[in-house]
Phi, psi and omega in degrees: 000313169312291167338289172330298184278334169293332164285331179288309176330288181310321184284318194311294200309315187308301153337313186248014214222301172343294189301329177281341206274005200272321187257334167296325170293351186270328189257349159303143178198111162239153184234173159216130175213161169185213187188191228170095194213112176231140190257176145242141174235165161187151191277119137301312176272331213223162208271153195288351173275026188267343186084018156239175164220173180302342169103335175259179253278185188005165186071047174248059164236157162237207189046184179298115170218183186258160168244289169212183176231149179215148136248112193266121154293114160211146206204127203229102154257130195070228167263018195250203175152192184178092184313081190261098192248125175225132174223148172227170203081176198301324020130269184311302190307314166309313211266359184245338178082152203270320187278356173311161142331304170216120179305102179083006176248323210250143167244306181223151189192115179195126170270145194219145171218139190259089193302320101292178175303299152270044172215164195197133144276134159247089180263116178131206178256135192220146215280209195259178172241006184260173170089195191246302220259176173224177197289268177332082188324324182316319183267008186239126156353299168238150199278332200287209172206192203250196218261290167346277188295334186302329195278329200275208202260155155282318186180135176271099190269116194149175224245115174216149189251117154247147179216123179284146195246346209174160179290003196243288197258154207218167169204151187237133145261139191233117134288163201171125158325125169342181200305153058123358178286085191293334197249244217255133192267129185231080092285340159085344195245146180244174170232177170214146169226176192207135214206095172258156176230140173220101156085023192069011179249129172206151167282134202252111167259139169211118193222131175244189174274342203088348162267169215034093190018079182236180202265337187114219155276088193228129165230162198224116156246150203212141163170203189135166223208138170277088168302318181216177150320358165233321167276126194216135194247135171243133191216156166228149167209130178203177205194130172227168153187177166182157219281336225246117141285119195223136153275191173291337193292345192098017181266137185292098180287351169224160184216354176194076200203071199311128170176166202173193190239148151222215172154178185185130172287098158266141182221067178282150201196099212258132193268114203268319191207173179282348170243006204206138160231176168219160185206149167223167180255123138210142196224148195239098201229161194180166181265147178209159177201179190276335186225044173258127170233183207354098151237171190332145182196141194225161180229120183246153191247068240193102168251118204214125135301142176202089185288119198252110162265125191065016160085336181273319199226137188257084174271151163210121180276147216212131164221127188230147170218140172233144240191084166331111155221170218035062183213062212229039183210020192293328205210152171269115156288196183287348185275003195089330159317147159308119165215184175285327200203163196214161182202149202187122143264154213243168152202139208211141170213112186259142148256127163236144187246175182217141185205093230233103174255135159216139169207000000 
């Protein structure tokens, strides 16, 4: 009878030990995904040999050139997972900074647990959360990218908390190396951000002290709103300011002397067909300082198409023009002269693939 009953203990365990191991394989998961993006550009106003650009982040070459290549790794068992984002080209290269881990290769690199239904750990590096546009052309409407997202942090190393508080609201809390320091921060200082949300509309906190070049202060509002089944408006607004005057070596020339940037985003964007949209940027970005009168300020314009084949490749034609003002030596026209504005078209083609194993 002992034999007996030690053996049903064994088939039952053997059963259930089946069975756990049948949903955890059920709860597995990876995916691969990334993209692949290259433009032509050329000035309008200006000779495409003058050596400039609009100034903000990434496409500032003319003639043919690549912007990145990503390959995304994620990979979910249960409640964890983990996120490997590697990008290399100019692109890739912009957005990781020279002081990285690996120059131009690591974007993102995170691990996550999803401690409840509404609560999610993030540990490691990850892009950012304030503004409308993001690192990755796939995902952004117009390919160049605005004054807004150029100024602010790219990506963060450090500890966020997300928690759905309701089916309408959500909140993020963060610790983090300072702006934009991704690998190992030897400065003793951290930042903190804060991320409430309603309904897709959301508010951005972000405070570093602002020494050793760090950013300060920033609030972001990033959201939009579906006028109809074809129109859809996306808008940012954000305002930093800090305390800290830096030369170019990054030696501090004030420690108390507020100033920063501000500016705000319209992104209307109309669905012409199941393959082709239009969409425009217009944006409005500037200097503020405690004793600066006119100071720079710039109004940008970027009307982009975005023709889709086969669901994988995005071509998008692009004509942006920006406009200075108490600036008036900001761009070279085509005689070489000084001027203010600048103008450019662009065509640009992203591939992106999604490659999905789960078991």
């Amino acid at each position: 009878m002992k034999n007996i009953f030690t053996l049903t203990l064994l088939l039952i365990s053997i059963v259930l030990t089946a069975q756990e191991t049948e949903e955890a394989k059920k709860e597995k998961s990876f995916t691969i995904s990334g993209s692949v993006d290259a433009y032509y550009q050329t000035y309008l106003t200006a000779s495409d040999d003058s050596g400039q650009s609009f100034g903000t982040a990434f496409a500032d070459q003319t003639g043919f050139a690549l912007g990145m290549g990503n390959v995304i790794a994620s990979y979910e068992s249960g409640k964890v997972g983990a996120v490997l984002d590697l990008v290399v080209g100019p692109r890739g290269a912009g957005a990781t900074f020279s002081n990285d881990i690996v120059d131009g290769i690591v974007n993102q690199a995170y691990a996550y647990w999803n401690v409840s239904e509404s609560t999610t750990l993030t540990f490691g590096r990850f892009n950012t959360f304030l503004g409308y546009e993001v690192i990755a052309p796939a995902a952004n409407f117009n390919y160049s990218t605005s004054y807004l997202f150029s100024n602010g942090p790219f990506s963060h190393m450090g500890l966020k908390a997300d928690f759905a508080l309701s089916d309408d609201f959500s909140l993020m809390l963060a610790v983090m190396n300072p702006w934009d320091t991704n690998n190992t921060s030897t400065t003793g200082e951290y930042s903190f951000g804060a991320q409430l949300g309603y309904k897709g509309q959301f508010l951005n906190l972000y405070y570093d002290s602002g020494a050793n070049s760090g950013l300060g202060f920033e609030v972001d509002y990033t959201g939009g709103f579906e006028i109809s089944e074809a129109f859809f408006l996306g808008i940012n607004a954000a305002y930093q300011t800090t305390s800290y005057v830096f030369d170019d070596d990054g030696e501090v020339i004030s420690d108390d002397f507020k100033n920063g940037f501000y500016g705000a985003a319209l992104y209307p964007q109309y669905t012409l067909s199941d393959d082709f949209a239009l969409g425009l940027r217009g944006e409005l970005f500037g200097y503020h300082a405690e004793e600066g009168e006119d100071l720079p300020s710039v109004f940008g314009a970027t009307l982009t198409g975005s023709y889709t084949v086969e669901s994988n490749l995005i071509i998008k034609p692009e004509i942006r023009l920006d406009s200075w003002s108490n600036w008036d030596d900001r761009y070279f026209d085509a005689d070489g002269e000084d001027a203010s504005s600048l103008a450019a078209f662009t065509l640009a083609a992203i591939l992106h693939v999604l490659t999905k194993a789960t078991n």
